[in-house]
N, CA, C and O atoms as a GROMACS GRO file, in nm:
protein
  576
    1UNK      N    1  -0.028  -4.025   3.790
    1UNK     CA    2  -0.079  -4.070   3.918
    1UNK      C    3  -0.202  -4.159   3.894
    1UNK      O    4  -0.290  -4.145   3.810
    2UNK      N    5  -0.186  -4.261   3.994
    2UNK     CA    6  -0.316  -4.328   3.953
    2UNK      C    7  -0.486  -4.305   4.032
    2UNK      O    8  -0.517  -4.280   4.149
    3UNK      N    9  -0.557  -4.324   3.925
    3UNK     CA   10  -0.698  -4.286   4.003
    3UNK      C   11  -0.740  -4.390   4.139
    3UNK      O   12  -0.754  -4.512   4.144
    4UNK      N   13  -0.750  -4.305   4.224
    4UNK     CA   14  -0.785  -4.377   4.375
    4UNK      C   15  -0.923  -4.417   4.404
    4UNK      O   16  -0.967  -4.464   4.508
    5UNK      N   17  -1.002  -4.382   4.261
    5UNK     CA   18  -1.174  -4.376   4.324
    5UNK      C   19  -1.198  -4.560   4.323
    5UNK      O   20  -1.269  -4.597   4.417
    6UNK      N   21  -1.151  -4.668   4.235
    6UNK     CA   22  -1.161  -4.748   4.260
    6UNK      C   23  -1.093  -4.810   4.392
    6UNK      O   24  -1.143  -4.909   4.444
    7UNK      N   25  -0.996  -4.758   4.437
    7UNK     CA   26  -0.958  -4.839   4.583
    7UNK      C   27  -1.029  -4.778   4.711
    7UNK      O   28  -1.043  -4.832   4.821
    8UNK      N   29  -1.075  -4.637   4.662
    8UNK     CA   30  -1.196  -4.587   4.773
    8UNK      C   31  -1.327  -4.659   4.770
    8UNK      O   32  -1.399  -4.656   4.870
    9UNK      N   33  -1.360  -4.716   4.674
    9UNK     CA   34  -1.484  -4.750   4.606
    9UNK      C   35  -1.477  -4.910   4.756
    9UNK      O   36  -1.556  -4.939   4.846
   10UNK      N   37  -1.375  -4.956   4.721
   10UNK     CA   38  -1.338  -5.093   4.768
   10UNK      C   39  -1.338  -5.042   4.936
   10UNK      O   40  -1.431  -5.066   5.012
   11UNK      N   41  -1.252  -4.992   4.962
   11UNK     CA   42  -1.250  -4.956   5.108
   11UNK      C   43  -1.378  -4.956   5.169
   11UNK      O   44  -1.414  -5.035   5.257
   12UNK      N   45  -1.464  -4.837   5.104
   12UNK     CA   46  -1.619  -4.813   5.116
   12UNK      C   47  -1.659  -4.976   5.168
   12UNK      O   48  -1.688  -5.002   5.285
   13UNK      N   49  -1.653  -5.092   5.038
   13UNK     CA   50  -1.746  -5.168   5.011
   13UNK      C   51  -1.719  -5.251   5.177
   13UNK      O   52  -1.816  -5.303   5.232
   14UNK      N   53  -1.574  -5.254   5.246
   14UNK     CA   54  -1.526  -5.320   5.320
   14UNK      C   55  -1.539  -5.278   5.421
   14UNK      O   56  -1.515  -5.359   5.510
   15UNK      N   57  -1.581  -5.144   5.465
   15UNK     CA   58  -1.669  -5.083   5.603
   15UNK      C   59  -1.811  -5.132   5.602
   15UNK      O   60  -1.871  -5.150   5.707
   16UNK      N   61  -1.880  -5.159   5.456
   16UNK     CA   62  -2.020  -5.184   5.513
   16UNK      C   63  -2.023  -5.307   5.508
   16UNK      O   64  -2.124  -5.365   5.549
   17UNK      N   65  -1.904  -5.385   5.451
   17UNK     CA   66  -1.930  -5.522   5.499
   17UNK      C   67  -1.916  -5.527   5.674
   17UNK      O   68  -1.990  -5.594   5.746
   18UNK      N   69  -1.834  -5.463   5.707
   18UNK     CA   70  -1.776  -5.464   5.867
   18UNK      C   71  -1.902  -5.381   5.942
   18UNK      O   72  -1.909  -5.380   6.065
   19UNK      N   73  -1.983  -5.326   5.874
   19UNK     CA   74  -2.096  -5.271   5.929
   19UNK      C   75  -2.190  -5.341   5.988
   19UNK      O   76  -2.221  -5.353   6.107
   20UNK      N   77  -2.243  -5.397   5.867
   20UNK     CA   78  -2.292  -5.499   5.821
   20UNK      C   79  -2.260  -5.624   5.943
   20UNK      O   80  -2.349  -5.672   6.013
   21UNK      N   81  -2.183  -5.645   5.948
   21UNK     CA   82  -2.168  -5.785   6.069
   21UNK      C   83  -2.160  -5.722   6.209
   21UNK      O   84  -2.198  -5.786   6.307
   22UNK      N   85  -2.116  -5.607   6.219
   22UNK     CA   86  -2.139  -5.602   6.347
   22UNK      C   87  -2.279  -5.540   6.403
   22UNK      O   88  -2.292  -5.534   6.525
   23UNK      N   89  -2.387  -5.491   6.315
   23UNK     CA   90  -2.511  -5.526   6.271
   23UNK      C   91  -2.538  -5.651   6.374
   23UNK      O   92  -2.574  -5.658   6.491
   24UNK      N   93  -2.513  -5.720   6.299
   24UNK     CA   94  -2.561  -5.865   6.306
   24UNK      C   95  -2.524  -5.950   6.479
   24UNK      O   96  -2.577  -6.026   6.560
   25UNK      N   97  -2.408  -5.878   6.457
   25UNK     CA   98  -2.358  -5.877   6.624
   25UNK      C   99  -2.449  -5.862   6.745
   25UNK      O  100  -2.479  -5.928   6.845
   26UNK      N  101  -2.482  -5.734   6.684
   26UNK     CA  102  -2.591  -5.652   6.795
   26UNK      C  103  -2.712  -5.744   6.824
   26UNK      O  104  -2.763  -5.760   6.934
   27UNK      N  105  -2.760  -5.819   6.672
   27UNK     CA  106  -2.912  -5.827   6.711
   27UNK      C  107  -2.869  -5.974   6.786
   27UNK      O  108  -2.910  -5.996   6.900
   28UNK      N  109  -2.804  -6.051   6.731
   28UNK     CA  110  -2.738  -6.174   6.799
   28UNK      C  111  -2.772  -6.126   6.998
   28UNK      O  112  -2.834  -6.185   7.087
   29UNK      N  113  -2.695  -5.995   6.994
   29UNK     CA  114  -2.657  -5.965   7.120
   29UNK      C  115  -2.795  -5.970   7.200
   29UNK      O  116  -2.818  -6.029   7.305
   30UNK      N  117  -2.909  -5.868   7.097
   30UNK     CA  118  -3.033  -5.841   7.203
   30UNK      C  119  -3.134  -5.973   7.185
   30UNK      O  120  -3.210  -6.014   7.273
   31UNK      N  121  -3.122  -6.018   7.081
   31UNK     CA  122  -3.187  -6.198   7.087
   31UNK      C  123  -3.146  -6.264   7.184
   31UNK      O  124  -3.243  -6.325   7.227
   32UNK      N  125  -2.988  -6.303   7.289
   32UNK     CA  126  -2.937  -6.312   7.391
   32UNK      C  127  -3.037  -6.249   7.499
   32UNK      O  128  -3.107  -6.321   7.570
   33UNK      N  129  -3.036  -6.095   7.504
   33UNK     CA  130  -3.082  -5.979   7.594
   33UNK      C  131  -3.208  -6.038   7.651
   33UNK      O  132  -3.244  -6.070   7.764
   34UNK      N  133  -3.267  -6.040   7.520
   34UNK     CA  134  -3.434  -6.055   7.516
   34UNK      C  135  -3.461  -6.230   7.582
   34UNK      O  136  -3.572  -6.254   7.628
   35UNK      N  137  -3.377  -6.318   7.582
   35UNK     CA  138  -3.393  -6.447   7.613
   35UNK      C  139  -3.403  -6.431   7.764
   35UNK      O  140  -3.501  -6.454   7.834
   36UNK      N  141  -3.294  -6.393   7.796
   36UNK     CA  142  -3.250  -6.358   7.999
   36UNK      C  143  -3.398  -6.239   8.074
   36UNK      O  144  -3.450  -6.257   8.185
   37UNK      N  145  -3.422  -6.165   8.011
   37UNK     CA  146  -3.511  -6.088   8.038
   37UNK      C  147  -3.674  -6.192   8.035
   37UNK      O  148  -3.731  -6.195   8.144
   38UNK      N  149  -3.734  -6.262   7.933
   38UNK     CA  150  -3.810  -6.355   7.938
   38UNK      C  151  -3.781  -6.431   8.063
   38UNK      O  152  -3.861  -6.429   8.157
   39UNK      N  153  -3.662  -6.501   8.067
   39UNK     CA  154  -3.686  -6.610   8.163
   39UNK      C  155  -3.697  -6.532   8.280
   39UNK      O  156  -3.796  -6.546   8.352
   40UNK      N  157  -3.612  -6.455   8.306
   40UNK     CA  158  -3.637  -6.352   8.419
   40UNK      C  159  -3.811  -6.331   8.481
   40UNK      O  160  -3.857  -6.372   8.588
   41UNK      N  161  -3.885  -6.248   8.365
   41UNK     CA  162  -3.974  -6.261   8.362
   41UNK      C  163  -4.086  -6.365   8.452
   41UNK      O  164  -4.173  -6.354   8.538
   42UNK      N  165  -4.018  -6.472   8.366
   42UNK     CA  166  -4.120  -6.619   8.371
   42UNK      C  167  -4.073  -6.638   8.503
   42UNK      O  168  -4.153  -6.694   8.578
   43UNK      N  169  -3.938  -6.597   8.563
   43UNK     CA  170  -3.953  -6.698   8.730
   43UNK      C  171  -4.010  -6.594   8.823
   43UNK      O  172  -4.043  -6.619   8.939
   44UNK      N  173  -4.022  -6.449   8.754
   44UNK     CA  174  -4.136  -6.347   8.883
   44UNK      C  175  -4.284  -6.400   8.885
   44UNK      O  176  -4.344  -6.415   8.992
   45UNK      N  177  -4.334  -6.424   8.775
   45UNK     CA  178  -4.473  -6.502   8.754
   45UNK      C  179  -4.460  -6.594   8.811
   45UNK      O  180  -4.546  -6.613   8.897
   46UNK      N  181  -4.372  -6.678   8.800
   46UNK     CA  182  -4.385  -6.819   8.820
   46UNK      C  183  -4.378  -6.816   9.014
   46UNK      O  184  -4.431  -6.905   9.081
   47UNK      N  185  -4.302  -6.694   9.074
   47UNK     CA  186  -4.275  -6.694   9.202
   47UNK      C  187  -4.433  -6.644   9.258
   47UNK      O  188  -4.492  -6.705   9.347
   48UNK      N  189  -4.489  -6.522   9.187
   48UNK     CA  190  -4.597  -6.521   9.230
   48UNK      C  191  -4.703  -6.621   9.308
   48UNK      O  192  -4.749  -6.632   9.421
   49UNK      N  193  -4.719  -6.708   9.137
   49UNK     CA  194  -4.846  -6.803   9.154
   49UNK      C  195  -4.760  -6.921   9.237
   49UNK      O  196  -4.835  -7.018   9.229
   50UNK      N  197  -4.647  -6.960   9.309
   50UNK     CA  198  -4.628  -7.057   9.394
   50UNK      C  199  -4.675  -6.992   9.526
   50UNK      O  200  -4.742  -7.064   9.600
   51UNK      N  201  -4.643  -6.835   9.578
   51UNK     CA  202  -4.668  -6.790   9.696
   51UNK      C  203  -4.827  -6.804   9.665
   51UNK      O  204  -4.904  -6.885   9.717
   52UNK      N  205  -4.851  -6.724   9.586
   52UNK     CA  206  -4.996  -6.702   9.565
   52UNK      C  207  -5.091  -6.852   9.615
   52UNK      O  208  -5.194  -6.857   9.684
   53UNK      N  209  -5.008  -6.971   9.548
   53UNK     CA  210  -5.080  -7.131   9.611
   53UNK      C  211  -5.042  -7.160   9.736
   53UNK      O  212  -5.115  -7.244   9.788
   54UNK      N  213  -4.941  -7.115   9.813
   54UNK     CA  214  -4.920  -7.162   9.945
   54UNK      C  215  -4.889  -7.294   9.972
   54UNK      O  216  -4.848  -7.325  10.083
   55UNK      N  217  -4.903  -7.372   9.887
   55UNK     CA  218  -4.848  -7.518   9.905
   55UNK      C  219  -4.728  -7.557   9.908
   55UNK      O  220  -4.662  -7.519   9.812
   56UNK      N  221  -4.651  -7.649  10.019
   56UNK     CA  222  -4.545  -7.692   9.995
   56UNK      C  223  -4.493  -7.755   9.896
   56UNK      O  224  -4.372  -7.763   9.875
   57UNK      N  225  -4.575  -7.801   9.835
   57UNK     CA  226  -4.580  -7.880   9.680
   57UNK      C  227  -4.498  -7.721   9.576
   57UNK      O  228  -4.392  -7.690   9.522
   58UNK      N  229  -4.620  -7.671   9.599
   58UNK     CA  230  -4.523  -7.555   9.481
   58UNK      C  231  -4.448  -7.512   9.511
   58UNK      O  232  -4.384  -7.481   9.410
   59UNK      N  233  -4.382  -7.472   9.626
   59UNK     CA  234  -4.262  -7.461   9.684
   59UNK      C  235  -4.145  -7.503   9.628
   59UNK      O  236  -4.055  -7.442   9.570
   60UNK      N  237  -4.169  -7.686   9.670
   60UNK     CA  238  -4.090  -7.725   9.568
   60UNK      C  239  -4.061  -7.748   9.471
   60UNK      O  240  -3.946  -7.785   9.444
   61UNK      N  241  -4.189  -7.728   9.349
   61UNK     CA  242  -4.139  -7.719   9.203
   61UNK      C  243  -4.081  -7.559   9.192
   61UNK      O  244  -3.998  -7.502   9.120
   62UNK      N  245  -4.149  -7.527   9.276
   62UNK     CA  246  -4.092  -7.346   9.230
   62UNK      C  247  -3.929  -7.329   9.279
   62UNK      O  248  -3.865  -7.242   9.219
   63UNK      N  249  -3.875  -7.390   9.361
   63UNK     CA  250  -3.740  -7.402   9.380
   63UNK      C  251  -3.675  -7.466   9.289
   63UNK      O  252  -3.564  -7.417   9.268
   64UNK      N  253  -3.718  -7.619   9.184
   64UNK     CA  254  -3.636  -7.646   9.124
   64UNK      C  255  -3.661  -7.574   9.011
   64UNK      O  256  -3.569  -7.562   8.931
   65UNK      N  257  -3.769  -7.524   8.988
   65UNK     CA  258  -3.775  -7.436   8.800
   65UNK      C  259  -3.680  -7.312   8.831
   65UNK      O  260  -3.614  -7.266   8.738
   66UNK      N  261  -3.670  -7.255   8.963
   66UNK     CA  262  -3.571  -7.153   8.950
   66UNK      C  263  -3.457  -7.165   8.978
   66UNK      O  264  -3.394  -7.060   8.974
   67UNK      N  265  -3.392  -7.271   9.010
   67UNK     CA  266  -3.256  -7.333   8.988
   67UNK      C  267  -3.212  -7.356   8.864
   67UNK      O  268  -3.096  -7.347   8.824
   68UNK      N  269  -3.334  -7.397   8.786
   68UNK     CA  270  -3.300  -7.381   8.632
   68UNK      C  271  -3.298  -7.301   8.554
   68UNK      O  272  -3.217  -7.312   8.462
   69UNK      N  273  -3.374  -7.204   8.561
   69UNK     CA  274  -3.387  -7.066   8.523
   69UNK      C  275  -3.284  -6.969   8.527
   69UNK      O  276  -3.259  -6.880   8.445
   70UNK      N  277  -3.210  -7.009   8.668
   70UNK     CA  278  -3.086  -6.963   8.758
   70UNK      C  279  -2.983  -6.990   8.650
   70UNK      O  280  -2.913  -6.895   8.617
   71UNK      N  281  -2.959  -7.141   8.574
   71UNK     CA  282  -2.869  -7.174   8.502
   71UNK      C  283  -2.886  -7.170   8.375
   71UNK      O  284  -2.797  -7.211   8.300
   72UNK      N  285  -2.982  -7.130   8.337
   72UNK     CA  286  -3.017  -7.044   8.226
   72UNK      C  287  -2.969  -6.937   8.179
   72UNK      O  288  -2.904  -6.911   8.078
   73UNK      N  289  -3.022  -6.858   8.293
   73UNK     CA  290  -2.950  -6.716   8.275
   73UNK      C  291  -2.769  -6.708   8.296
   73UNK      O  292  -2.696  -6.643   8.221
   74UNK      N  293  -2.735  -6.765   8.379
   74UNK     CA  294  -2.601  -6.763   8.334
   74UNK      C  295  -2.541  -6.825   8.255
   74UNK      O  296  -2.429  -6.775   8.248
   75UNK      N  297  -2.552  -6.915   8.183
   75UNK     CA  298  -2.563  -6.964   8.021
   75UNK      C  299  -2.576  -6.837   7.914
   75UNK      O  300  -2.495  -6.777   7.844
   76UNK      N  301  -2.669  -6.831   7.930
   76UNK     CA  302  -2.719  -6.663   7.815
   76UNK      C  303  -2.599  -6.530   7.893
   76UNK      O  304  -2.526  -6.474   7.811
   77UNK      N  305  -2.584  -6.484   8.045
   77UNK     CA  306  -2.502  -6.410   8.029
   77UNK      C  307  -2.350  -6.462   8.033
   77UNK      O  308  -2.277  -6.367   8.059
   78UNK      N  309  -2.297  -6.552   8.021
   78UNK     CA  310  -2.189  -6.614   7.951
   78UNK      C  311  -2.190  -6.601   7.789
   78UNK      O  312  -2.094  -6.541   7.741
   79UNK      N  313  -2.267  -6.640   7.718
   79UNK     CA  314  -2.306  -6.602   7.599
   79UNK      C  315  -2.294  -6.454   7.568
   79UNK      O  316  -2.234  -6.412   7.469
   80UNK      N  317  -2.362  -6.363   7.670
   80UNK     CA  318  -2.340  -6.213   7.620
   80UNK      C  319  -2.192  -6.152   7.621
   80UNK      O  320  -2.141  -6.072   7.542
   81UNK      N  321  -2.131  -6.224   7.751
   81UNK     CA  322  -1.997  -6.178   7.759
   81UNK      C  323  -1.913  -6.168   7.610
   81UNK      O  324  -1.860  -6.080   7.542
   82UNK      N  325  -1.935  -6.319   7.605
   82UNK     CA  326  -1.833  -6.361   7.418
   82UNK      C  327  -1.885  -6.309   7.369
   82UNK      O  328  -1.810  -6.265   7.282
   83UNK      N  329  -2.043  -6.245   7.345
   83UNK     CA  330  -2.109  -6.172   7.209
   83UNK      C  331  -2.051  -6.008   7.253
   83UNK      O  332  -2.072  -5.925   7.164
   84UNK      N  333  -1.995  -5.965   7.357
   84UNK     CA  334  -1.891  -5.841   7.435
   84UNK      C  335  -1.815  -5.843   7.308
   84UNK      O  336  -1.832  -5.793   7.197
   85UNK      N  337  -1.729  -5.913   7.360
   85UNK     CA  338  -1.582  -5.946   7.353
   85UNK      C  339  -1.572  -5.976   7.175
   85UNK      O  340  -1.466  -5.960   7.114
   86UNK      N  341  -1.712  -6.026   7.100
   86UNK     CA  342  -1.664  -5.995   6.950
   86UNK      C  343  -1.708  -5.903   6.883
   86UNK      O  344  -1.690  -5.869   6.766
   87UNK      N  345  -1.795  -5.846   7.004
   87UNK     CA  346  -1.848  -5.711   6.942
   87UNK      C  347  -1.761  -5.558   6.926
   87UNK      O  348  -1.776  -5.458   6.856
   88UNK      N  349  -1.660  -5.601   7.036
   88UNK     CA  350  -1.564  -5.505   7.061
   88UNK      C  351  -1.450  -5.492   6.927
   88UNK      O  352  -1.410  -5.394   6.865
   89UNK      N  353  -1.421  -5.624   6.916
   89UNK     CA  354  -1.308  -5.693   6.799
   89UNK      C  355  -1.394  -5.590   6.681
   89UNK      O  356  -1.353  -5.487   6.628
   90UNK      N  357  -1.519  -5.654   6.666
   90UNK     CA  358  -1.568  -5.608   6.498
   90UNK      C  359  -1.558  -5.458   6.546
   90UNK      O  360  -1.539  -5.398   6.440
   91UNK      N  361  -1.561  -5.369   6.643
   91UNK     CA  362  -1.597  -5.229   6.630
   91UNK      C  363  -1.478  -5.196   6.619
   91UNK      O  364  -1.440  -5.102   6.549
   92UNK      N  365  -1.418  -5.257   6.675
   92UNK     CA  366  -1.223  -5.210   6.644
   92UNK      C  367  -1.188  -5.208   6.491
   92UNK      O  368  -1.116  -5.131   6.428
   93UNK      N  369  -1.259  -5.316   6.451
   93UNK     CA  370  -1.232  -5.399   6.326
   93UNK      C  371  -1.259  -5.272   6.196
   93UNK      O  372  -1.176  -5.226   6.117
   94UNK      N  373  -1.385  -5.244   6.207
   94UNK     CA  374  -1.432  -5.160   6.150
   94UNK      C  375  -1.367  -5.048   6.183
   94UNK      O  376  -1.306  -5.018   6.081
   95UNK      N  377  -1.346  -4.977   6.257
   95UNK     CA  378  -1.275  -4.857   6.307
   95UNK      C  379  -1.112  -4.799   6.191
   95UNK      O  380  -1.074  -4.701   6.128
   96UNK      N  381  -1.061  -4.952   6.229
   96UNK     CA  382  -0.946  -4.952   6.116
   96UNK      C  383  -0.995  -4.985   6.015
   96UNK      O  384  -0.892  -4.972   5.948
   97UNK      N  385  -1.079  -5.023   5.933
   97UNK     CA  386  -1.118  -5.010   5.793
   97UNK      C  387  -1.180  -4.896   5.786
   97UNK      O  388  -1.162  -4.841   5.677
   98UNK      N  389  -1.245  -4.839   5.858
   98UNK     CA  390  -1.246  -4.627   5.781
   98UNK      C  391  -1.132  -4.565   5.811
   98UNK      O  392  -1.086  -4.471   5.746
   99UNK      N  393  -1.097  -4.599   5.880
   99UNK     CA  394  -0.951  -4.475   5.910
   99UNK      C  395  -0.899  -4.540   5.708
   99UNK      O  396  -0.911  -4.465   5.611
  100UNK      N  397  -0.856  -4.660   5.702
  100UNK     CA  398  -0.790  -4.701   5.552
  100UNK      C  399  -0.868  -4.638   5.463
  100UNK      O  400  -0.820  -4.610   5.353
  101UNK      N  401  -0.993  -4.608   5.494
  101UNK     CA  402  -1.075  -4.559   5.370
  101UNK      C  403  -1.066  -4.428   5.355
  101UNK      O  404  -1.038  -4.386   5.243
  102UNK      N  405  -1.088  -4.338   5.460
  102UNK     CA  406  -1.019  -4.185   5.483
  102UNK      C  407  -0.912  -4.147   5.476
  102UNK      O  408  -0.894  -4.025   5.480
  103UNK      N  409  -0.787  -4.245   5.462
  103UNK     CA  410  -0.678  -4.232   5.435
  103UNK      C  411  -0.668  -4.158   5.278
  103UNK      O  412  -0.654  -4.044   5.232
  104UNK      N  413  -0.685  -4.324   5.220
  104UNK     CA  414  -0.722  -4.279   5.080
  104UNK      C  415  -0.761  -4.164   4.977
  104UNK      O  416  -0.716  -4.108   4.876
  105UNK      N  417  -0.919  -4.160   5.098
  105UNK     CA  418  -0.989  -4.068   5.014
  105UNK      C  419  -0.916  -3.894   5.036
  105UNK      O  420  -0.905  -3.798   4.959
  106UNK      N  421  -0.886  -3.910   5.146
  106UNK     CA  422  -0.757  -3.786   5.156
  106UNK      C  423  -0.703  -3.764   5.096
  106UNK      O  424  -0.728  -3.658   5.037
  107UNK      N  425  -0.600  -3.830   5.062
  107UNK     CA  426  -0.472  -3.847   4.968
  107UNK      C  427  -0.597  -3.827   4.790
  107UNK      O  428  -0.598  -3.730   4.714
  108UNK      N  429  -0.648  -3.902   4.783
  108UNK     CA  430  -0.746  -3.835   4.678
  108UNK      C  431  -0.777  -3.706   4.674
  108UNK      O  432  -0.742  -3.638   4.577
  109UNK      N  433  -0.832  -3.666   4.755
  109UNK     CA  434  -0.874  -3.549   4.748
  109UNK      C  435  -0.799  -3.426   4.764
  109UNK      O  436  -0.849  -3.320   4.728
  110UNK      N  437  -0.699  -3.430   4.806
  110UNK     CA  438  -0.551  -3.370   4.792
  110UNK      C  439  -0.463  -3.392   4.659
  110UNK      O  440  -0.364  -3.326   4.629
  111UNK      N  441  -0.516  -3.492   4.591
  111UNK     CA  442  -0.439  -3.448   4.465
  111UNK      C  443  -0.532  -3.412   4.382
  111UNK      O  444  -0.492  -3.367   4.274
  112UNK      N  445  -0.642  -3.417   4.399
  112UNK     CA  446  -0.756  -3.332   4.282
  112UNK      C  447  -0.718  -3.174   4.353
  112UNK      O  448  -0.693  -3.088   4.268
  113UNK      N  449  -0.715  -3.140   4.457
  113UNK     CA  450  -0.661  -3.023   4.479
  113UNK      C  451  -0.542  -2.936   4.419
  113UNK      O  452  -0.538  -2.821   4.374
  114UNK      N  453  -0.438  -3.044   4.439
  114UNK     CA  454  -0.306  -3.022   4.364
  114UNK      C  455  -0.298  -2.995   4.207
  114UNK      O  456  -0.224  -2.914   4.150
  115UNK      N  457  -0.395  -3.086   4.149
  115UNK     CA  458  -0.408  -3.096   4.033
  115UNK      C  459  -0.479  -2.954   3.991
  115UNK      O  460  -0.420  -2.868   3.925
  116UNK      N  461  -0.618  -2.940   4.041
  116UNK     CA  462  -0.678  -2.840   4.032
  116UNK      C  463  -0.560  -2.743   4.009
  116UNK      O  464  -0.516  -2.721   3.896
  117UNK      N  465  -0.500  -2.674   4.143
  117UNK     CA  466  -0.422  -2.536   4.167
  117UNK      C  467  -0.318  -2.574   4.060
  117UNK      O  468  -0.258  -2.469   4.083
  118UNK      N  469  -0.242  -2.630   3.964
  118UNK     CA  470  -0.140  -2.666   3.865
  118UNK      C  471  -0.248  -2.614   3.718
  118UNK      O  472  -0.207  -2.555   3.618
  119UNK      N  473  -0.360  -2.649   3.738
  119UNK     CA  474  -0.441  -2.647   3.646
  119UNK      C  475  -0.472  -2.458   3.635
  119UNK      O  476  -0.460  -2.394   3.530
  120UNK      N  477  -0.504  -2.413   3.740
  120UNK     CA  478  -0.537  -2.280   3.744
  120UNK      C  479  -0.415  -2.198   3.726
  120UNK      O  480  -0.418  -2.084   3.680
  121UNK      N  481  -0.285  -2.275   3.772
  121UNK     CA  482  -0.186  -2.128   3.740
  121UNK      C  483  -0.153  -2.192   3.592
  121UNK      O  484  -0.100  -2.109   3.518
  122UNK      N  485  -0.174  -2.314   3.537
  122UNK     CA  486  -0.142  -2.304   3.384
  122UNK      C  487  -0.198  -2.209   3.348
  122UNK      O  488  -0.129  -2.113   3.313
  123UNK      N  489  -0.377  -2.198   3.343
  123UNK     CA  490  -0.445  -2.131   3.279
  123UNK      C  491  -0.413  -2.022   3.302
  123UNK      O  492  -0.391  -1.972   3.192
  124UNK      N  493  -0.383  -1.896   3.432
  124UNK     CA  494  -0.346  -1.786   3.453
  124UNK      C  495  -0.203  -1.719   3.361
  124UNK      O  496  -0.186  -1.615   3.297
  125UNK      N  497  -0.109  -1.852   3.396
  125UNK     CA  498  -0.018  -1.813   3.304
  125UNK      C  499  -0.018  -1.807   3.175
  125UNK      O  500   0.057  -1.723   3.126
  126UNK      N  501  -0.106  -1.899   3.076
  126UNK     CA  502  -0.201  -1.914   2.966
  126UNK      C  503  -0.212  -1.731   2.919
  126UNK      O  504  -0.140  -1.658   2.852
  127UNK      N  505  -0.337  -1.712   2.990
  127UNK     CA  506  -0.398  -1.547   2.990
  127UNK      C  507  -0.294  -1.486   3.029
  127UNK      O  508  -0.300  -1.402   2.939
  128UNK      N  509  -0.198  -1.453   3.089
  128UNK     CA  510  -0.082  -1.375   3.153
  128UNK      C  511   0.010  -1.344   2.979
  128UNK      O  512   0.039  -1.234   2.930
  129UNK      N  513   0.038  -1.488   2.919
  129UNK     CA  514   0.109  -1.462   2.800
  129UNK      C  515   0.017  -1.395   2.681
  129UNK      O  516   0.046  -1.311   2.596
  130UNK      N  517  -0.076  -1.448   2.702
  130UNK     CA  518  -0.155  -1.380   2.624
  130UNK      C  519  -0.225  -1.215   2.581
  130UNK      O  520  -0.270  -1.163   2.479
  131UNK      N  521  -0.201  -1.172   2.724
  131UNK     CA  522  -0.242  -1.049   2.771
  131UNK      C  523  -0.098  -1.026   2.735
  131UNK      O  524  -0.118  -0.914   2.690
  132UNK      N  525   0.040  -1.043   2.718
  132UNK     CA  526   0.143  -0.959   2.747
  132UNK      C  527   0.143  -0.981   2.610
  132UNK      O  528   0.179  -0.874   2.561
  133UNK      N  529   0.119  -1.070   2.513
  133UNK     CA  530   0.149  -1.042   2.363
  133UNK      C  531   0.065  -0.937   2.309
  133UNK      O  532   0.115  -0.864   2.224
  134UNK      N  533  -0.075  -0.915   2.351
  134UNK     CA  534  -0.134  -0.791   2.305
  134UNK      C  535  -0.141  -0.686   2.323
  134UNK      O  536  -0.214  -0.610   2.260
  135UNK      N  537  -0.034  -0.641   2.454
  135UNK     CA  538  -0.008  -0.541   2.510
  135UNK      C  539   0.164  -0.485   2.383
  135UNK      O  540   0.203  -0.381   2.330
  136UNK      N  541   0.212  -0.637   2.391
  136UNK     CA  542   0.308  -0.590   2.266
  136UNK      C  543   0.304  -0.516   2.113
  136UNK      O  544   0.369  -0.422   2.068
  137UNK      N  545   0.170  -0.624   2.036
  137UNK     CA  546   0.118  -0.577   1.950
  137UNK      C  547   0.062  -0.442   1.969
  137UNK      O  548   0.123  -0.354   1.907
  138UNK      N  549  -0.001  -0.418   2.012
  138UNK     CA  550  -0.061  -0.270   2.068
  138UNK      C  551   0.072  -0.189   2.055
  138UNK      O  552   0.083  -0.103   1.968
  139UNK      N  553   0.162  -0.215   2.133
  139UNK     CA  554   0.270  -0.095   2.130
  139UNK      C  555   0.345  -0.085   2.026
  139UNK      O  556   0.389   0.025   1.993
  140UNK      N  557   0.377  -0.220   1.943
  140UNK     CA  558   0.397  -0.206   1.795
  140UNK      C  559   0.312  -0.172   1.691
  140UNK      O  560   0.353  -0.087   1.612
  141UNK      N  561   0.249  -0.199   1.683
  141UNK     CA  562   0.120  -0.103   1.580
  141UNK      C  563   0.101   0.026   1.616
  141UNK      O  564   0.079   0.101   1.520
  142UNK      N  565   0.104   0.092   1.752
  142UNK     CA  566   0.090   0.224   1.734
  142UNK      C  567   0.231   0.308   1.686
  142UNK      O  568   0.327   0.332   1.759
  143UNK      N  569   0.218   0.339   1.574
  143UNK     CA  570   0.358   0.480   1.534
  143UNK      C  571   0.374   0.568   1.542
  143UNK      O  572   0.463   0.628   1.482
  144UNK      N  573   0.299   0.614   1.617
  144UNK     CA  574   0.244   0.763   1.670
  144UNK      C  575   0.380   0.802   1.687
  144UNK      O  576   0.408   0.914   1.729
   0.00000   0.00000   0.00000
């Protein structure tokens, strides 16, 4: 049978690569998060100090910066959607590369088992013959 620790070894290496990127997914995701939340931010301030001036003037810059802001943020949550939608893929992705790796290491670890218990009734049967040849000798040497 052949040894499985190198194709477990590999499996391993191919979950933390898949780890590893969807890692990367995430922070992608909250660098997104953190962008929409800022601008967010910036148009409550920014709404403040236009009421706060009372001028029709700021009025109207404060209407067009938050029309932009407006299309900002749905830019970035369009962006989060697709950073969804490949975040889901890589978690799937990964999902089926441990199940392949637990496969393996199963089937590994079930034949070191197998092997083991083949190994223990050799040896039992080993001592079993052994014990029955000295039980022979014994009864041949005594002439009582």
């Amino acid at each position: 049978m052949a040894d499985l620790d190198p194709l477990i070894r590999f499996r391993k290496y191919g979950v933390d690569e898949k780890q590893r990127l969807l890692a990367q997914l995430y922070r992608e995701y909250e660098a997104l998060d953190q962008q929409k939340q800022q601008i967010e931010s910036r148009m409550d301030r920014e709404s403040e100090l236009a009421r706060s001036m009372g001028t029709a003037e700021a009025m109207v810059f404060l209407g067009a910066y938050l029309e932009g802001a407006r299309k900002r943020c749905k830019i970035l949550e369009s962006s989060m959607a697709k950073m969804d939608a490949r975040i889901a893929l890589a978690q799937e992705d990964m999902r089926q590369a441990f199940a392949e790796m637990k496969k393996v290491s199963i089937v590994a670890r079930r034949r070191r088992d197998a092997l083991k218990t083949a190994q223990s009734k050799k040896e039992s049967q080993m001592f079993d013959e052994t014990a029955i040849d000295r039980y022979r000798r014994e009864i041949t040497e005594e002439p009582e």
